[in-house]
MIPA-215432 format. One line per 8 residues: for each residue x, y, z of C-alpha. Coordinates in pm, whole numbers, plus 50000, padded with zeros to 5 digits. Each point is the difference from the previous one (the first is absolute). Layout:
N
X Y Z  ...
# end
This chain:
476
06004 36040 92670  49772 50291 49963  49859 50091 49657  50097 50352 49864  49653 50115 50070  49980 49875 50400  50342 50219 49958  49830 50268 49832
49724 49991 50322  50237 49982 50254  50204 50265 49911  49663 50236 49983  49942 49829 50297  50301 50130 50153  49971 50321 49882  49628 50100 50081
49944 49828 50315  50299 50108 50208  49938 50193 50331  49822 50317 49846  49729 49725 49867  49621 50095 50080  50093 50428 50100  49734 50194 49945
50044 50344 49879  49743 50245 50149  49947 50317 49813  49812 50308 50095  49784 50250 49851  49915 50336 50092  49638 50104 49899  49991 50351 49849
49777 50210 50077  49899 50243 49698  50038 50354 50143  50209 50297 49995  50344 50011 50210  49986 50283 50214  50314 50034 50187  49878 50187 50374
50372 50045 50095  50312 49939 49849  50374 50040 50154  50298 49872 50124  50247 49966 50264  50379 50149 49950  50244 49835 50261  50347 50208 49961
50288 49831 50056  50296 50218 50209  50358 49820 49939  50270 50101 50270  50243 50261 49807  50378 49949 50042  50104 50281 50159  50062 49792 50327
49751 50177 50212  49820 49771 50226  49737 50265 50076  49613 49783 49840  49893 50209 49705  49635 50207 50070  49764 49781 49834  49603 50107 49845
49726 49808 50294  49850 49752 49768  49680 50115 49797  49673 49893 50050  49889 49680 49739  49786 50130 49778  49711 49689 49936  49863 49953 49640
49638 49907 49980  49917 49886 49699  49652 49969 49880  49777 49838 49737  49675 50195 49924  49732 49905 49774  49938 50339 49699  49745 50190 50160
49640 50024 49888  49912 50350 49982  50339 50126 49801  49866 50251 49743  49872 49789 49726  50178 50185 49664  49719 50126 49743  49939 49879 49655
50101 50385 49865  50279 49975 50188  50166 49713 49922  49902 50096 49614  50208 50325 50018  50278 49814 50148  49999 49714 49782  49957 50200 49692
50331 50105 49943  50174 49616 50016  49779 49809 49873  50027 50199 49674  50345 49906 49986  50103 49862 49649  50209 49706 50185  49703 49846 50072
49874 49899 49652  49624 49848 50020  49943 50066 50330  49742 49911 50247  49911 50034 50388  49784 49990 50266  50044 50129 50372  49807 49945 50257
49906 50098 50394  50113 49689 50189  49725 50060 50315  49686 50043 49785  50101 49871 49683  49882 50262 49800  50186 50091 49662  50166 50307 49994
50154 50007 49688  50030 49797 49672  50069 49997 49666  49953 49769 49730  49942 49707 50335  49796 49738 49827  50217 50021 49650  50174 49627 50015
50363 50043 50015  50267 49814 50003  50089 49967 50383  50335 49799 50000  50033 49856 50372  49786 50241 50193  49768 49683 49857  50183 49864 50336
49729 50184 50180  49713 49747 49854  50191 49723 50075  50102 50116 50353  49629 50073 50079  49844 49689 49914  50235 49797 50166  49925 50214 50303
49621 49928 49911  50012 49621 49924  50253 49881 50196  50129 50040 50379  50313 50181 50084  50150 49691 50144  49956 49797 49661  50279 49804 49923
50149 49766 49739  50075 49607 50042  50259 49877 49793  49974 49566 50038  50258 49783 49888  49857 49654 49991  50107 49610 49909  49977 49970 49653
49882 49679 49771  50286 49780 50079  50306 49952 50237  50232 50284 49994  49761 50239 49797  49880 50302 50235  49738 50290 49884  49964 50372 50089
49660 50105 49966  50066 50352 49941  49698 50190 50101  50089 50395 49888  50256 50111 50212  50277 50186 49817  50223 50101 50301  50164 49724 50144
50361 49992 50043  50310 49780 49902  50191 50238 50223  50150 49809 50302  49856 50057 50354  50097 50279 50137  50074 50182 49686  49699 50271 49897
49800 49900 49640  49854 50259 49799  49671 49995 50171  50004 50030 50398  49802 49673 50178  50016 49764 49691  50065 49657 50032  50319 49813 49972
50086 49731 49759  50263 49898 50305  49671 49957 50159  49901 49756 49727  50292 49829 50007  50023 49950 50437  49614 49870 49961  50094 49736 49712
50301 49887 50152  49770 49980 50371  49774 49735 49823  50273 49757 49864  49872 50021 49661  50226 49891 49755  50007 50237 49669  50139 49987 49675
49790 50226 49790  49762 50235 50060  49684 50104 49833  49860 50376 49982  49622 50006 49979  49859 50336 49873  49654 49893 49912  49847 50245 50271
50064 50257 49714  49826 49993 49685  50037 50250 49652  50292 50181 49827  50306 50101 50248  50014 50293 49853  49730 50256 49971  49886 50245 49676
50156 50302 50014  50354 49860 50102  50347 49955 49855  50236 49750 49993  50343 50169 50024  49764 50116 50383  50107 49695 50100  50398 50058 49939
49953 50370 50151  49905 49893 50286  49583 50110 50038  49855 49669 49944  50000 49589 49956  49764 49786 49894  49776 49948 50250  50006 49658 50150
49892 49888 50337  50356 49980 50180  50304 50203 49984  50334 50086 50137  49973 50340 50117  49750 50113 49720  50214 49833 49750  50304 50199 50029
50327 49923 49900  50158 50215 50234  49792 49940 50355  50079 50312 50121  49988 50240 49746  49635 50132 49902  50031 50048 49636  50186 49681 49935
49970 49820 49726  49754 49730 50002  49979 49655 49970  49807 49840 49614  49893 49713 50199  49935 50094 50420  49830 49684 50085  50307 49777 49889
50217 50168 50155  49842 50013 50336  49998 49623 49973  50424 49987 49874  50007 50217 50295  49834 49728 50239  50224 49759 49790  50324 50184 50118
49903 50026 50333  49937 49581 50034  50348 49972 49771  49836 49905 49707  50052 50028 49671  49775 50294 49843  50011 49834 49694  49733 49726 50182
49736 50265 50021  49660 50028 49810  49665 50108 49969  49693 49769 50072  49765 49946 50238  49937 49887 50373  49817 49686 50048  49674 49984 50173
49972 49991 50338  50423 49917 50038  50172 50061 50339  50159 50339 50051  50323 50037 50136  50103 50366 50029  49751 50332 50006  50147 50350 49984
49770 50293 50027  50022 50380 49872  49988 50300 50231  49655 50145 50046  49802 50162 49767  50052 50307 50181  50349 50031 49984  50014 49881 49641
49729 50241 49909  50268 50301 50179  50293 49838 49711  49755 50013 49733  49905 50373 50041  50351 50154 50148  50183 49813 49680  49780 50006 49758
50075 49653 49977  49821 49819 49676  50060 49655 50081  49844 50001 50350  49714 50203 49838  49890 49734 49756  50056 49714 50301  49736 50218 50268
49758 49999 49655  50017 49648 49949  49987 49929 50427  49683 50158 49950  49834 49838 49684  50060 49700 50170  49834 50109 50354  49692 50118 49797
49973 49657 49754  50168 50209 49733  50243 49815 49718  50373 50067 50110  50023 50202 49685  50082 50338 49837  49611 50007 49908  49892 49827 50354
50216 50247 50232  49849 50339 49818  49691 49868 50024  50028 49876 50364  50121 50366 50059  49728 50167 49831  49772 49791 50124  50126 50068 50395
49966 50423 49965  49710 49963 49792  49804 49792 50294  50185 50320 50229  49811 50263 49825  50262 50148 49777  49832 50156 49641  50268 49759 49747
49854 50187 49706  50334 50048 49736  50223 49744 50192  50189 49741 49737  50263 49814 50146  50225 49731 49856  50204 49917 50342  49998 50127 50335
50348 50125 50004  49942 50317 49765  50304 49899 49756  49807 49933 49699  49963 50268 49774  49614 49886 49903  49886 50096 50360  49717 50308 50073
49870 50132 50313  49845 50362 50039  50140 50182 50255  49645 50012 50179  50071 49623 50120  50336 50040 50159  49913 50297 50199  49593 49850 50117
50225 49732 50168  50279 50187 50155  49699 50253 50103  49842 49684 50183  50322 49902 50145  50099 50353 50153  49603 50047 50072  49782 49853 50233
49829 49759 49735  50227 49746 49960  50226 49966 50344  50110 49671 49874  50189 50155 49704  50177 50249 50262  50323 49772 49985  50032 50087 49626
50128 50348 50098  50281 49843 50194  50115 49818 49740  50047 50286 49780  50342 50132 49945  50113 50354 50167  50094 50274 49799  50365 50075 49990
50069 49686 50247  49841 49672 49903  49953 49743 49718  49908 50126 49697  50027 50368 50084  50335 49983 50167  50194 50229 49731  49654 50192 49924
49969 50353 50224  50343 49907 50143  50186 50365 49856  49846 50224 49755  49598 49945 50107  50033 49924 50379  49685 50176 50080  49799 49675 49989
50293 49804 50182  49875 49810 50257  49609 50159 49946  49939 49767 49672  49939 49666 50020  49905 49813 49665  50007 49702 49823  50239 50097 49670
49904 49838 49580  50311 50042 49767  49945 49882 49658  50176 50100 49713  49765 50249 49903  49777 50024 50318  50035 50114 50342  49786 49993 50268
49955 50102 50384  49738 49896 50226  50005 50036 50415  49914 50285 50243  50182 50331 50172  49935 50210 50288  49906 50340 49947  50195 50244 50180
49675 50034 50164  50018 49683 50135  49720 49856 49749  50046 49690 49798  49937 49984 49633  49992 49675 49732  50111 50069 49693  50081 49762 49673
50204 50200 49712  50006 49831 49686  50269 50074 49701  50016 49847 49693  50193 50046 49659  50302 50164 50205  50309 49856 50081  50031 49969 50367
50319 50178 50039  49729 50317 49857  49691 49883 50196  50177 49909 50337  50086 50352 50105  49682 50147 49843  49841 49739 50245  50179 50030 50248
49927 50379 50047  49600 49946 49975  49993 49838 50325  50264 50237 50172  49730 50273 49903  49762 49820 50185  50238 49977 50274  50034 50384 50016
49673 50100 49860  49798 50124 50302  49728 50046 49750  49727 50121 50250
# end
């Protein structure tokens, strides 16, 4: 007779390892190219349909000879180098106007020409402010620095001290997925817990209770600066080393609530999955050198990096810190990952000078960055200095269309629709935007706007129309 658990197995058995066992799933990605759409030709081909009246005349109805297909030929061209590069007088007297806008409370700014990198414009830009999440753009950057674009996360699940014990070794990814295969997580290319579960079952190994180790972390889970009642609204957990789709209670939805305690409940969902009790889960730690019997990796940097900016998402911020604290010998920490950041752009040649930064994220209150920072780097990026930062501006959302700027220019300011592309900040009582527009001269500015002691619903529009002034500006 077989014991419950042999049942347990071959049931899993059963279900995992049927005839779809061992399919790969290929996925493809298309490379963009950062560059101005121009569309050459555009058209289309009307076929008009003649239906046979009633009238019971046989006689074929005159029909139109068919029109010529009209071809579209889309192209992708790079901004050209010798548009008119706007003047520093000219952008002033443009600027003037909007920038003295009372919505904007203690504002600062500096804008930039993309080709040379020369300032055009600034006010108040090395004044430490608080930047909310265009402190994404830090983060995003020194990942791009210290670590390779196709940088992933292994999540191990090992044998644990005795019979029937087994351990995850989480090792900081906060995507993976308790939805079943086939069914889309929160974060695109995560890995599966169904994944976990087919790779257990694979080995034979009997389990009974599982283990979570999170001693890859170390510090506080939560950072200075940051709320509790975050954590029921939906911006933040406490930052452990494993989570179910960034610790959210419902997968799918972005601003979930989240989960007190991420890390056990990545391992009740594991538990689940085997059909086992979730009650039988803990916290402790692998033993040395113990066999592994499952591995589950994130998607690549770069494609996490693209979630991070587009969503604004916290969570994965603080993870890509700590992924590279631990690349450059850098405590998992709060403290480790802002220094490991830091550390990364300061070795890069950016001037720090007035950066203070309590997580990577941008959601505690404590944080400073001038404006001069955020817009040196996306100046690099869009420039030729740094062509290894040039991603970044891909990952930043579209005005009026993607991410984070998806309601923003979409009906009363639409003049920067589809020109503006920035990373957004929304604090209480800050607001910030940081990214890049075409000129309607075709030339390519930086810019980082910085609003603080505002509400956002005041500073957003007052924002919002800064840049769209530098869309229309033509300040020659």
């Amino acid at each position: 007779m077989k014991s419950a658990m042999e049942e347990r197995v071959a049931g899993l058995t059963k279900r995992f390892l049927g005839p779809t066992a061992g399919r790969k799933r290929r996925r493809t990605r298309i490379l963009l190219v950062l560059g101005a759409v121009v569309v050459l030709a555009a058209g289309g081909t009307a076929v008009a349909a003649i239906v046979p009246g009633s009238s019971g005349n046989d006689t074929a109805a005159p029909t139109a000879p068919e029109p010529d297909p009209v071809m579209l030929a889309p192209a992708i061209a790079p901004i050209s180098d010798s548009a008119p590069a706007p003047t520093e007088a000219g952008i002033a007297q443009a600027l003037a106007p909007v920038v003295a806008a009372p919505g904007l409370g203690s504002f600062t700014g500096v804008v930039a020409d993309a080709g040379t990198g020369r300032v055009l414009w600034s006010q108040g830009s090395d004044t430490p402010m608080t930047p909310a999440s265009t402190a994404k753009v830090l983060t995003a950057a020194a990942a791009m620095l210290a670590l390779s674009p196709e940088h992933r996360v292994t999540t191990r699940v090992v044998k644990g001290q005795s019979d029937g014990e087994i351990v995850i070794v989480a090792a900081g990814d906060p995507t993976i997925t308790a939805q079943p295969t086939g069914s889309p997580g929160f974060y695109p290319g995560a890995a599966r817990i169904d994944d976990m579960v087919e790779q257990i079952v694979r080995s034979g190994t009997p389990v009974d209770r599982i283990v979570v180790d999170t001693s890859i972390y170390d510090g506080p889970t939560m950072a200075q600066g940051w709320f509790t009642p975050d954590v029921a609204a939906g911006y933040i957990t406490p930052i452990e080393p494993i989570m179910i789709d960034g610790g959210r209670s419902v997968p799918l939805e972005d601003e979930s609530a989240r989960s007190a305690e991420p890390a056990l409940d990545a391992g009740r969902a594991l538990a689940r999955g085997l059909g086992i009790d979730p009650a039988r889960v803990s916290t402790g730690t692998a033993p040395a050198g113990a066999d592994q019997v499952a591995s589950v990796q994130s998607a690549p940097l770069r494609d996490r990096l693209g979630q991070m900016m587009g969503r604004s998402d916290n969570v994965l911020a603080e993870a890509v810190g700590r992924e590279i604290a631990i690349e450059t010998n850098t405590a998992a920490s709060f403290a480790g990952a802002v220094d490991s950041v830091g550390q990364t752009l300061f070795a890069a040649g950016y001037d720090l000078t007035g950066m203070k930064l309590h997580d990577l994220s941008g959601l505690s209150v404590d944080d400073l960055i001038p404006a001069r920072i955020l817009d040196q780097i996306l100046t690099s990026a869009a420039g030729p200095e740094k062509p290894e930062l040039r991603p970044m501006l891909d990952y930043l959302p579209v005005a009026g269309s993607t991410g984070t700027l998806t309601d923003r220019y979409a009906s009363n300011d639409r003049v920067g629709a589809g020109w503006v592309r920035a990373k957004t900040g929304t604090l209480s009582a800050a607001s910030a935007l940081a990214g890049y527009v075409v000129d309607v001269d075709g030339r390519a500015l930086t810019f980082a706007l910085m609003s603080n002691d505002v509400p956002p619903e005041v500073s957003r529009p007052a924002l919002d129309a800064v840049a769209s002034t530098l869309r229309m500006c033509g300040c020659l």
